[in-house]
C-alpha positions, 0 to 999 in steps of 0.5 A, a space after each residue: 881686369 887683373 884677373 883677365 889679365 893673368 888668364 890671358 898671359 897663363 893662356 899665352 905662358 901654356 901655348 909657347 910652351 907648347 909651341 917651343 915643343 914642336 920643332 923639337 926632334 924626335 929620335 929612334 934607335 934601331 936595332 937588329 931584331 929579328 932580321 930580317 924585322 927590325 927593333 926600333 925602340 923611342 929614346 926622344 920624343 919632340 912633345 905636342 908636334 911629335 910625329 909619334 903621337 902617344 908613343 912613349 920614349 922606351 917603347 919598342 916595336 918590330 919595323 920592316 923596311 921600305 927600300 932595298 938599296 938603302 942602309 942603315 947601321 943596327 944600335 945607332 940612333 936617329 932622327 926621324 919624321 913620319 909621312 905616307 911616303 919614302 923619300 927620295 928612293 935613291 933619287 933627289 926630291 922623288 917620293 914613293 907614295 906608300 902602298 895600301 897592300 904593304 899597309 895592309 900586310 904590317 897591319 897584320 903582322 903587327 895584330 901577330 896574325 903571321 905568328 903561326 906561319 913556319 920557316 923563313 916567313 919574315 924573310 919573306 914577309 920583307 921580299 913581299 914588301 919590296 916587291 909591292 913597293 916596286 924594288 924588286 920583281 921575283 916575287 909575283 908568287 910570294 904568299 904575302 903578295 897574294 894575300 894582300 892582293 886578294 884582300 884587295 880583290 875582295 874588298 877586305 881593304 882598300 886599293 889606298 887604304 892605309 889605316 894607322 900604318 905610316 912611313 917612318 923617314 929616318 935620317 942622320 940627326 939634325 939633317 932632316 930632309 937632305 938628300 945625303 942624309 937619307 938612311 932608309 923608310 920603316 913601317 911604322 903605327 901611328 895612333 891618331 893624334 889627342 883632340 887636345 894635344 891638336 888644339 894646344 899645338 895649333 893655339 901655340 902656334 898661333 900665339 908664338 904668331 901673334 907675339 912675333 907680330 908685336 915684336 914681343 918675343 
């Protein structure tokens, strides 16, 4: 019966510990980079509940952004969340689900599949985005926009096929979700989430639950 015991509180120890992680925040800083791409390098990650699952703080990766209208200052650090849409575009409560054209195209270019391309490609590449997401209208003859609506055609992706592509919501710290703290939406990869790491987040919800429910936390 002891040794049941100490099982079952080095069980319970493990999962609010894991549990205590989960609201923990995430933080990005984003640099300028190679504009119009930018640098967005990990400086915290928020442990079993992180939104950037296996993405180790120090690593860096080339983002494109979502909107048009919305800013953000190069060198500063923020906090972020990850979803399939932009939030709000300008707009309390609306969100902007993310396209499978603008999925398929930062897949590519995060294979470096646009690497050989000349002149002002990435330019380019950030005015077809806006354009497929609807923020701009002058770029029906963009390269990139046909090439992704040609992938579609030909069954080469998915009308909604977004693969581990994801939108990166950032915010001012500790403000998540309101509306003057919208900064803007990035691209972003997100590997999919450990079998493991799934199951202790959600056994440390669990107990966190129960414990609550004794009144012994």
């Amino acid at each position: 019966m002891k040794f049941r015991k100490m099982i079952t509180m080095t069980t319970i120890v493990l999962a609010v510990t894991a549990a205590s992680t989960i609201a923990a925040p995430t933080y990005v800083r984003l640099d300028a980079g190679n504009s119009p791409a930018y640098l967005a390098t990990i400086v915290q990650v928020g442990g079993v509940g992180d939104p950037l699952p296996q993405n180790p703080i120090g690593f860096s990766f080339y983002t494109y952004c979502m909107e048009l209208t919305e800013q953000f200052t190069p060198g500063n650090t923020y906090e972020v969340t990850v979803s399939t849409s932009a939030k709000y575009n300008n707009q309390p409560g609306v969100e902007d689900p993310l396209d499978g054209r603008t999925a398929y195209l930062y897949t590519r270019f995060r294979n470096g599949d646009f690497d050989s391309y000349l002149g002002d490609w990435q330019d380019r590449l950030q005015k077809a985005i806006h354009y497929i997401e609807e923020e701009r209208n002058d770029q029906a003859s963009n390269e990139f926009v046909i090439l992704a609506n040609n992938a579609i055609a030909n069954n080469e992706w998915g009308a909604n096929q977004l693969g581990n592509v994801r939108v990166m919501n950032v915010w001012k710290q500790g403000r998540v979700g309101l509306w003057d703290a919208r900064v803007q939406d990035h691209l972003i990869i997100v590997p999919i989430p450990a079998p493991g790491a799934m199951l202790l987040g959600s056994l440390g919800i669990m107990v966190v639950g129960y414990l609550r429910r004794r009144k012994t936390l």
